[in-house]
N, C-alpha and C positions, 0 to 999 in steps of 0.2 A: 504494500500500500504506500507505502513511503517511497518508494523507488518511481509510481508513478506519478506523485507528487513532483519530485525533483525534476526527471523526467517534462512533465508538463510546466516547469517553468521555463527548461530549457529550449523545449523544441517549441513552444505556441508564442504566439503576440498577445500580447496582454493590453485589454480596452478598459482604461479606468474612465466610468464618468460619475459624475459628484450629483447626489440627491439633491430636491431642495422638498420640504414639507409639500405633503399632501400629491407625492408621485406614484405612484403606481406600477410597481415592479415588476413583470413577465420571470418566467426562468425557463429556457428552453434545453435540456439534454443536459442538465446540470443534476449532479450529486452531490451527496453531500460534501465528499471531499474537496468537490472543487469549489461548494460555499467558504471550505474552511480554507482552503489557499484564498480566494478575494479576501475576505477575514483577516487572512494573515499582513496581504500586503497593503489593505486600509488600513491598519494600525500601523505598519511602519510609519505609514503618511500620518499618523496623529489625527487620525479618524475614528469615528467610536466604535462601528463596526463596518462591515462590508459583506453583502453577497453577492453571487452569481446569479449572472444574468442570462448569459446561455454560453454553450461549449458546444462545439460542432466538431469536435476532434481537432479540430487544425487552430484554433483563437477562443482563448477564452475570456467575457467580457464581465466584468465587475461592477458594481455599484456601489459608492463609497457615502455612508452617510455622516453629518456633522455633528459633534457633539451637541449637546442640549441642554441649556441651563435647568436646576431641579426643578421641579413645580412645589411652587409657593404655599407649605400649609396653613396658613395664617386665613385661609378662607375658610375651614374648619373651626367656626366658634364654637364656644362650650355648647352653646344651643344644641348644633349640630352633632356633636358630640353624644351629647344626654339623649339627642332624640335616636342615633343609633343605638345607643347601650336599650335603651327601653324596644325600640321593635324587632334586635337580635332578641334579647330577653320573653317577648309573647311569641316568639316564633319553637323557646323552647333552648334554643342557645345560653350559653355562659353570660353573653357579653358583645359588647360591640363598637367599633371605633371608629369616627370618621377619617377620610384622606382624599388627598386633590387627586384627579382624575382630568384627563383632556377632553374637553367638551367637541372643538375644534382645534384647527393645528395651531389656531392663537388664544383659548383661552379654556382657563380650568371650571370646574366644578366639584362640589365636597359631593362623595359618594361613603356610604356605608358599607362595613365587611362586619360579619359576626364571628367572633371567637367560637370554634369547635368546639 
């Protein structure tokens, strides 16, 4: 597996192109190892991650996407909060916590998870 790793850096042309929010990623004849070579070489480039986008045996093309600043928990007030712990809690769960969530690719919203 590794040997075809090496291999396919040597012999292919390698097509980096750079994401930008809300694209839409195809993967044609791509595995997973060849997601994890794009992977590997968007991270050289100080990208947060990378996949494959297709491989035809002869070029394989990558997609490199940007880091991302965290999403902001501070839109999670107590309110928010109290009112997950209460509808995890009638549902029969422990517990319950709010956290930001991307509403769209510019803006968040608090969503609830319940403690197992």
């Amino acid at each position: 597996m590794a040997s075809r790793c090496a291999l396919m850096v040597l012999t292919t042309m390698l097509l980096l192109t750079f994401a930008t929010p809300g694209d839409t990623v195809l993967t044609a004849g791509c595995h997973w190892v060849d997601h994890q070579e794009c992977n590997d070489m968007c991270l050289i480039d100080s990208f947060w991650y990378g996949t494959c986008t297709s491989w035809d045996g002869v070029q394989l093309s990558c997609r490199c996407y940007p880091y991302r600043s965290p999403l902001n928990g501070s839109i999670c007030s107590q309110l928010f909060h109290k009112g997950c712990q209460k509808e995890c809690v009638e549902k029969g769960r422990r517990g319950g916590y709010c956290y930001p969530q991307l509403a769209t690719e510019t803006s968040i919203e608090p969503n609830c998870a319940c403690i197992e």
